[in-house]
N, C-alpha and C positions, 0 to 999 in steps of 0.2 A: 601513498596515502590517498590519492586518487582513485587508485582503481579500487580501493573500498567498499564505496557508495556503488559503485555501479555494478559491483560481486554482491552486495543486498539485494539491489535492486532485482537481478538477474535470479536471485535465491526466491526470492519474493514471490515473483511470478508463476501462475501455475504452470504444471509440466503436461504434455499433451499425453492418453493416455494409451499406450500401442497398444495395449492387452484387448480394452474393451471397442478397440476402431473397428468396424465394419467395413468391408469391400462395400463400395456402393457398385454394382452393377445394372447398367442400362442392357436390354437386350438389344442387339441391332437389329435393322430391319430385315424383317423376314424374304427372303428370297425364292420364289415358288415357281417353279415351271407347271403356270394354271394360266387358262385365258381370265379377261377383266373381269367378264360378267359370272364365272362361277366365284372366284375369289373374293367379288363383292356380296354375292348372293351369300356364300356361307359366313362370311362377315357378320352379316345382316342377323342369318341364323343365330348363331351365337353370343349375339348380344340379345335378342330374344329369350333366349335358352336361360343367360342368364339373370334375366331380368331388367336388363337395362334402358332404359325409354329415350329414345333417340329423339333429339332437338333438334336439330339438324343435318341431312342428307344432302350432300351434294355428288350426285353420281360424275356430272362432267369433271368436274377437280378431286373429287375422287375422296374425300373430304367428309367424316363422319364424325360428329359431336354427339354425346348423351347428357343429360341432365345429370347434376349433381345429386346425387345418392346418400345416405344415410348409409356411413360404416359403421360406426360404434357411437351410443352413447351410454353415457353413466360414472361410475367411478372406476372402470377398468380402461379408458378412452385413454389414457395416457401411455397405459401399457400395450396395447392394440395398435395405437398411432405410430408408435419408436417398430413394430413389426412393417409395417409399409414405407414408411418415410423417414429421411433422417433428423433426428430427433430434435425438439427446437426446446431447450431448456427454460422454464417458465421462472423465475424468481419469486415475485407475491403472486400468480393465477395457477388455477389447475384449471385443466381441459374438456371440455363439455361434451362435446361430440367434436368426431369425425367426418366427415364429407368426400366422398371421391366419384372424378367427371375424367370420361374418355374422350383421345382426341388420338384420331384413325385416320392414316393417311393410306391411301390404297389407288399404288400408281402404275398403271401401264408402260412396260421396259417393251417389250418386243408383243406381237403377237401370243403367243404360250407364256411369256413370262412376267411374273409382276412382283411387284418390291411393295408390301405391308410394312408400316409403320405406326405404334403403339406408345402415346404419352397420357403419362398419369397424370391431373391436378387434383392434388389434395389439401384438402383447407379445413384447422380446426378452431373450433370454439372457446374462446378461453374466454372464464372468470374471472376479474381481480379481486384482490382483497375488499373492494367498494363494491360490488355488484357491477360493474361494469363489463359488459360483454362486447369483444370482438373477434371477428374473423383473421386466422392466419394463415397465408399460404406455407406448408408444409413441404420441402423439397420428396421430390419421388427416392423411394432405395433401389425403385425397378422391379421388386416384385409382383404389383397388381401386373404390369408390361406383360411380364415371364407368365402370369398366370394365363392371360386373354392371350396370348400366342400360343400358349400349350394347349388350351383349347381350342382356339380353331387350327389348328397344325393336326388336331386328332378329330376334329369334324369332316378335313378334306382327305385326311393322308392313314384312319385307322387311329385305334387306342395305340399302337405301342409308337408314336411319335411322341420324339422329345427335341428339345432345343438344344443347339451345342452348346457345350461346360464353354464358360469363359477357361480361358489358358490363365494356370496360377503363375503369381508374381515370381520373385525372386524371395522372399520372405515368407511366402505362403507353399515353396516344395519343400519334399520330404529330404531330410541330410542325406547325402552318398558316404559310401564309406571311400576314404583313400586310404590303401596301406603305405606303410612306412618307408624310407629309402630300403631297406635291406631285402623287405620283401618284395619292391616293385621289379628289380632286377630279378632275372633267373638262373639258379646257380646253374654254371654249365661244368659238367666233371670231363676234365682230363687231364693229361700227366701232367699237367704243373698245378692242378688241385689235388688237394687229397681226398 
C-alpha cells in the first residue's frame, strides 16, 4: 500500500523527451599550424567581415571581446533563439529579442602553431504578462562557435575548409546488421555433410 503513492507520484512527473533532445555540440578549439600574428590578423578580419564591433582587444592575452549584437527581434525571437541556444522555456513571457557577444581566445602553442578558441553569450529579452522586461542569459548550442570557426578556417585555409563532425554517440549510429546463428557459421561440405 506504500509503494502507491510513490508509483503516482513517479506517474505524475513529467517524462523527459528523447525524440525532441538536441546534441548540444561545443566545437573545440581550433588547432592551426599558423604563426600568432596571422591568426590574430585574420581573426580580426573576420569579425570585420562580419560585422561585429570589437570592445575589446587584448593582443598580449590574446583575448578578444565584441559588443553585444542584435540577433533577432520580433515575434519570431523565440523560434530564432531555440536555433542558437538551448531553449529556456518561458511560462507567463514571450521573448523580445535576441542578443549575441563573442569571446575569442587566441593562444600561442609553439612558434607555427596556435590554438583558437570561440564562446558564445547569448542573452534574451523577455516580456511578462505585466509588462515587465528582463534580460536572460541563454546557454550556447555551439552553433554561432561552429559558424565564426568555419569562417575563419576558410579566410586562412580557402572555401573548401570545414570543421570535424563530432563522432556520433551510441544512440545516434546507424543499426548493423547481425546475421543469425546459422548463418554466421559457414557450411563446410565433406563426407560427413551432405
Amino acid at each position: 500500500m506504500k509503494k502507491l503513492p510513490v508509483l503516482l507520484m513517479l506517474l505524475a512527473l513529467p517524462a523527459p523527451s528523447f525524440a525532441q533532445t538536441r546534441r548540444i555540440y561545443h566545437p573545440p578549439p581550433l588547432r592551426i599550424h599558423v604563426p600568432f600574428e596571422a591568426a590574430w590578423n585574420a581573426m580580426q578580419e573576420v569579425l570585420a567581415e562580419a560585422g561585429e564591433e570589437v570592445l575589446e582587444a587584448d593582443r598580449a592575452q590574446g583575448r578578444i571581446l565584441t559588443r553585444f549584437r542584435e540577433y533577432m527581434s520580433g515575434p519570431l525571437t523565440a523560434g530564432h533563439l531555440s536555433k542558437i541556444g538551448q531553449k529556456v522555456q518561458l511560462g507567463d513571457a514571450d521573448w523580445i529579442r535576441a542578443e549575441c557577444q563573442y569571446e575569442i581566445q587566441v593562444e600561442l602553442v609553439e612558434a607555427k602553431l596556435t590554438l583558437v578558441t570561440v564562446y558564445t553569450n547569448i542573452r534574451g529579452l523577455k516580456r511578462d504578462f505585466f509588462g515587465k522586461e528582463t534580460w536572460v542569459e541563454v546557454p550556447s548550442n555551439g552553433s554561432r562557435e561552429e559558424f565564426l570557426l568555419t569562417q575563419y578556417g576558410r579566410r586562412l585555409f580557402g572555401q573548401t575548409f570545414k570543421l570535424d563532425e563530432p563522432r556520433k554517440g551510441f544512440w545516434e549510429r546507424d543499426p548493423q546488421y547481425v546475421p543469425d546463428m546459422e548463418r554466421r557459421i559457414p557450411r563446410i561440405a565433406g563426407p560427413e555433410r551432405p
